[in-house]
SEDRENTI-366575 format. One line per 5 residues: number of its first residue (from 1); for each residue x, y, z of C-alpha. Coordinates in steps of 0.02 Angstrom, whole numbers, always signed. Example, Ala and Ser with C-alpha at 12.3 -4.5 7.8 and 13.67 -1.06 7.14 Angstrom:
BEGIN
1	+615/-225/+390  +684/-53/+357
end
This chain:
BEGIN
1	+0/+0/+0  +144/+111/+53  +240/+73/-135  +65/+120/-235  +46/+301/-122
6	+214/+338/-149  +188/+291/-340  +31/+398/-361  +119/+545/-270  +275/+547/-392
11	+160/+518/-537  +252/+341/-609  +147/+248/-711  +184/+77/-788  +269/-14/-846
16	+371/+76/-691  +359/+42/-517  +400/+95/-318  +488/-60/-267  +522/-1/-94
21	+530/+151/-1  +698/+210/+131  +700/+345/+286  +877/+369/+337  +840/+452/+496
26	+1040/+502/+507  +1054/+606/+358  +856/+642/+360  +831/+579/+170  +676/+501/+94
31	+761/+364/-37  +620/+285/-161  +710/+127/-273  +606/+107/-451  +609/-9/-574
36	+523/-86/-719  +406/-240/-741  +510/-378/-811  +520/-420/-982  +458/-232/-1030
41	+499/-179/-1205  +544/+19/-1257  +530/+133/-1368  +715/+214/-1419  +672/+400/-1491
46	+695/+383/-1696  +647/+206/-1704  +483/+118/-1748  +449/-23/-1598  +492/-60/-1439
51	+666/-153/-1411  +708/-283/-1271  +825/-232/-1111  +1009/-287/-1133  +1029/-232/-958
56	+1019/-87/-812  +1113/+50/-738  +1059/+116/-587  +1021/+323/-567  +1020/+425/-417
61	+891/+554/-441  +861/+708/-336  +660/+745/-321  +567/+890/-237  +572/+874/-57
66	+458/+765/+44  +397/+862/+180  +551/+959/+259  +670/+793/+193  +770/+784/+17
71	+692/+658/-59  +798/+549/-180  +722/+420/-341  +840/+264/-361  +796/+193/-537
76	+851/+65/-627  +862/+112/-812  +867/-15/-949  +976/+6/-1086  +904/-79/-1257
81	+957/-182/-1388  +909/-104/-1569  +888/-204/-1729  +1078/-149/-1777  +1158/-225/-1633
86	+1181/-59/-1552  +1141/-35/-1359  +1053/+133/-1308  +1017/+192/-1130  +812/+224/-1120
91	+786/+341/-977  +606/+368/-907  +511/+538/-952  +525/+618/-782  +720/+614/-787
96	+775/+786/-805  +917/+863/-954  +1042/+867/-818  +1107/+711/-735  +1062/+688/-562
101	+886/+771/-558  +699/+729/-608  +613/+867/-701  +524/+913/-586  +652/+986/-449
106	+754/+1035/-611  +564/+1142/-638  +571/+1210/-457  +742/+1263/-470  +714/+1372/-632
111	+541/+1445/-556  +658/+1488/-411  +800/+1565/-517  +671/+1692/-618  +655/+1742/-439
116	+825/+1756/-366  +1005/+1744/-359  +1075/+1592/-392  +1149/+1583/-206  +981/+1599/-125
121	+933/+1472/-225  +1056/+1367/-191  +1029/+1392/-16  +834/+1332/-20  +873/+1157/-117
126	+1046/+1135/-47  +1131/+1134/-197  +1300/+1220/-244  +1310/+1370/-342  +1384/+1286/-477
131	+1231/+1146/-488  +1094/+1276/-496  +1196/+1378/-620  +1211/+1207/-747  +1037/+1174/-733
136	+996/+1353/-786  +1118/+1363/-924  +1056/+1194/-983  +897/+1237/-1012  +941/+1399/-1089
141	+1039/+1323/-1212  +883/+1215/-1252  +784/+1384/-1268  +910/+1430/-1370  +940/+1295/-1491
146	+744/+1288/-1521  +711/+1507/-1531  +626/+1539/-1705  +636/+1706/-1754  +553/+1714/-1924
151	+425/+1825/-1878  +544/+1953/-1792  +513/+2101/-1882  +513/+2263/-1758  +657/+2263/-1611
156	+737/+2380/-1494  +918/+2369/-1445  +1019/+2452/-1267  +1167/+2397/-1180  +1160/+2356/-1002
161	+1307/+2375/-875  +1374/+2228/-776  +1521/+2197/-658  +1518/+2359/-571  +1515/+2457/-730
166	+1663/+2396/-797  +1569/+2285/-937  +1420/+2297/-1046  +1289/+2178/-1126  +1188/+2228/-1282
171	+1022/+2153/-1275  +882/+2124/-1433  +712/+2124/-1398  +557/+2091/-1488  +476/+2233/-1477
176	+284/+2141/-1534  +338/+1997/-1411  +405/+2080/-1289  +545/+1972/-1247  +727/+1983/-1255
181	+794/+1874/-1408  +964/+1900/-1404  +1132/+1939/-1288  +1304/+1983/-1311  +1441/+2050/-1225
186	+1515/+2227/-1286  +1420/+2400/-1370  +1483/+2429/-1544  +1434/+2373/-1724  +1507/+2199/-1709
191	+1344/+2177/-1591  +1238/+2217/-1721  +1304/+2096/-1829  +1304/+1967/-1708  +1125/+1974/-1708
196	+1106/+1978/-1880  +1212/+1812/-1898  +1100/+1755/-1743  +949/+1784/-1861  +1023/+1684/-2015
201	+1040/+1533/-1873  +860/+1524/-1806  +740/+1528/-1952  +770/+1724/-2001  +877/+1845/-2088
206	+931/+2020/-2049  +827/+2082/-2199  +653/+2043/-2128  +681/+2173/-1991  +600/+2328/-2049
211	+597/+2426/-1887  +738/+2466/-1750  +743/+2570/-1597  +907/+2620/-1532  +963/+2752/-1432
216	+1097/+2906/-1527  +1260/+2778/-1514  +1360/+2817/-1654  +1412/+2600/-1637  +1230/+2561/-1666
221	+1182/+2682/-1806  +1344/+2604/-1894  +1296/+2404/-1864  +1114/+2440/-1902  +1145/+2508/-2070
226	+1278/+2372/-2120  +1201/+2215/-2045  +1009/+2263/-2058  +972/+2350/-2211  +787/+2367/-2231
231	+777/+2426/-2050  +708/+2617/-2012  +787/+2673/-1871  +711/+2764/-1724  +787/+2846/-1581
236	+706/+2807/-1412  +633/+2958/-1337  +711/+2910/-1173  +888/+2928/-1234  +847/+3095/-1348
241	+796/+3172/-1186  +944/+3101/-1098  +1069/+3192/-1235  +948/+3347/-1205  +967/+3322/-1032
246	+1181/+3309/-1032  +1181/+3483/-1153  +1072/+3571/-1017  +1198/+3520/-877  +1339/+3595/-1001
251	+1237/+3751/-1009  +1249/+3774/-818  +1418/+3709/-773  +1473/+3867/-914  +1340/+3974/-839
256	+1350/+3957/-653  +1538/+4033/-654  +1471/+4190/-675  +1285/+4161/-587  +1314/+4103/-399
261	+1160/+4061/-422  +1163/+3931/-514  +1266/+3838/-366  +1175/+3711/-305  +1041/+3690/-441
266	+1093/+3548/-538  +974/+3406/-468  +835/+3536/-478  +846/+3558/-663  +892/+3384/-719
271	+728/+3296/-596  +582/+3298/-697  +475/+3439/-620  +365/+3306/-536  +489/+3224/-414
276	+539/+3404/-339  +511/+3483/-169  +423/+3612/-131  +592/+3734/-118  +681/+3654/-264
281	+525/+3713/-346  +514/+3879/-282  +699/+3898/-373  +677/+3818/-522  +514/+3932/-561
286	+619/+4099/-491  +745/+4037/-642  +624/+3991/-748  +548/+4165/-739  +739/+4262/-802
291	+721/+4147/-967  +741/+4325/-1075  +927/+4342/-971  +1001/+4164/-915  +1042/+4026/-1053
296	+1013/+3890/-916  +827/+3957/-921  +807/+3921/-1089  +898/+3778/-1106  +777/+3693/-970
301	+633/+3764/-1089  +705/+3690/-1247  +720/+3514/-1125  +541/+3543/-1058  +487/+3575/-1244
306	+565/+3430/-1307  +491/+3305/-1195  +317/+3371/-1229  +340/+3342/-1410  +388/+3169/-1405
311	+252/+3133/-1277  +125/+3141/-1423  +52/+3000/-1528  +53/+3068/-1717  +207/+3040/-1806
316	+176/+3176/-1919  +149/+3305/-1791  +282/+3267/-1697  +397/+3266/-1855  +329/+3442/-1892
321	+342/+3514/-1720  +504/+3416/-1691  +577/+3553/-1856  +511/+3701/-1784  +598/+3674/-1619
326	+753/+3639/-1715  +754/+3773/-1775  +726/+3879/-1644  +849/+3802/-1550  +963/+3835/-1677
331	+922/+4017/-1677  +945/+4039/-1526  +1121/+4081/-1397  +1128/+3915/-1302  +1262/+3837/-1399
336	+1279/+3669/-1309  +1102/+3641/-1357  +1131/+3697/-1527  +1285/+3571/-1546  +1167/+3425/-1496
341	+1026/+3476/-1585  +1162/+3510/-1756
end
């Protein structure tokens, strides 16, 4: 009765078996031995018919807990004999990609992972590091090998910083999918073509994409018009108010040398209006209000301006109104704004 509980509860189903069940109350492990009915014939993937055992190996199998106690399947796996005299290990459908685990606790460690670091996880299943990090990878790879990307026709590309800084990732996504479809280390053109010899791999080519957001990188621009040639580019809004953004600070490091008052101010005019207090309000409108005298006045303007415009929805109206600030940015005395905007 014991064998057919602990059968239901780890889902085996003939022509598999609990043979016996073992609570080492030293080392606090549940140890459950399978096997197989004898003279059971398998299936080998690729081949019609099921083939007679040769013989078994035994496998050690790590399962999800029982209870508070690691819980560990001992199965014997036939290996068969095929029609060409060949011998092939059969292993049953709940033994995970990685040797040494069932699916399942190969399932909870990955649900874990999207949630943590790898150390905490490794901490909760009493793994090492290095386990939980092969399982992961493994099934990446699998993600990986299988990723069709024929349909991938609209992306947007950034680089990320890792390691302190020190390092940076470029990262695809599909912008209609939402999901990230490719990584690589570095930030210049060779990334772009990475991902255009990543398309050519999974059922795509760098033609088919006909849309790319990137931000103003002078690498990017360069890969995206080498690798992807029907692609129209578009320059998140983010990083256009970002360069906006740098060009204003420029305006009141050159400014504030001969304005004391501009000491001080330089959180207050690069926070979005929103996220200020009450008295870094009070001074930003008092600047605000001497836009006809101080550059750093109108350079927060031309910022403030900026962002409006590419808040809006029509393309052509913001192309339109996107020109006319151009050019009165260009007609105007701020000349770090004027450099950007050139």
């Amino acid at each position: 009765m014991t064998n057919q509980l602990f059968e239901a509860a780890l889902g085996i189903k003939a022509p598999w078996y609990v043979q016996g069940v073992d609570f080492d109350t030293a080392t606090r492990q549940l140890t459950s031995a399978v096997d197989f009915v004898a003279g059971s014939r398998f299936a080998y993937s690729g081949l019609a018919g099921e083939h007679p055992v040769h013989d078994t190996q035994i496998k050690r199998l790590r399962h999800l807990n029982f209870f508070q106690h690691e819980c560990y399947l001992e199965v014997r796996v036939p290996r068969v004999r095929l029609p060409d005299g060949s011998v092939r290990l059969v292993e049953p459908e709940w033994v995970g990609q990685l040797d040494g685990f069932t699916l399942l606790f190969e399932a909870l460690v990955l649900m874990l992972a999207q949630q943590m670091p790898f150390a905490a996880v490794a901490r909760i299943v009493n793994l090492s590091w290095h386990r939980v990090h092969a399982i992961c990878s493994r099934y990446v790879e699998l993600a990986l090998a299988s990723a069709n990307l024929s349909d991938v026709s609209s992306v947007a590309i950034d680089e990320t910083s890792y390691r302190r800084g020190h390092e940076y990732l470029t990262l695809v996504a599909d912008m209609q999918a939402r999901r990230v479809v490719f990584v690589t280390a570095g930030r210049d053109a060779k990334t772009i073509e990475g991902f255009a010899a990543y398309l050519n791999q999974h059922h795509g080519t760098p033609e088919q994409v006909t849309f790319v957001s990137i931000d103003m990188s002078p690498a990017f621009i360069k890969g995206v018009g080498e690798h992807l040639p029907n692609a129209r580019v578009t320059f998140d809004k983010f990083h256009v108010v970002a360069h906006a953004s740098k060009a204003l600070d420029t305006v009141r490091r050159q400014q504030q040398k001969a304005d004391p008052e501009l000491k001080g101010m330089r959180w207050t005019l690069l926070k979005d209006a929103n996220k200020l207090n009450l008295a870094q309000l009070t001074d930003l409108e008092a600047l605000v209000r001497q836009y006809a005298t101080k550059r750093t006045a109108r350079a927060w303007l031309y910022r403030e301006q900026l962002r409006e415009i590419l808040e809006r929805k029509q393309i052509h109206v913001v192309s339109e109104m996107l020109r006319q600030w151009c050019t009165n940015v260009m007609r105007s005395k701020v000349e770090p704004m004027k450099d950007w905007c050139d």
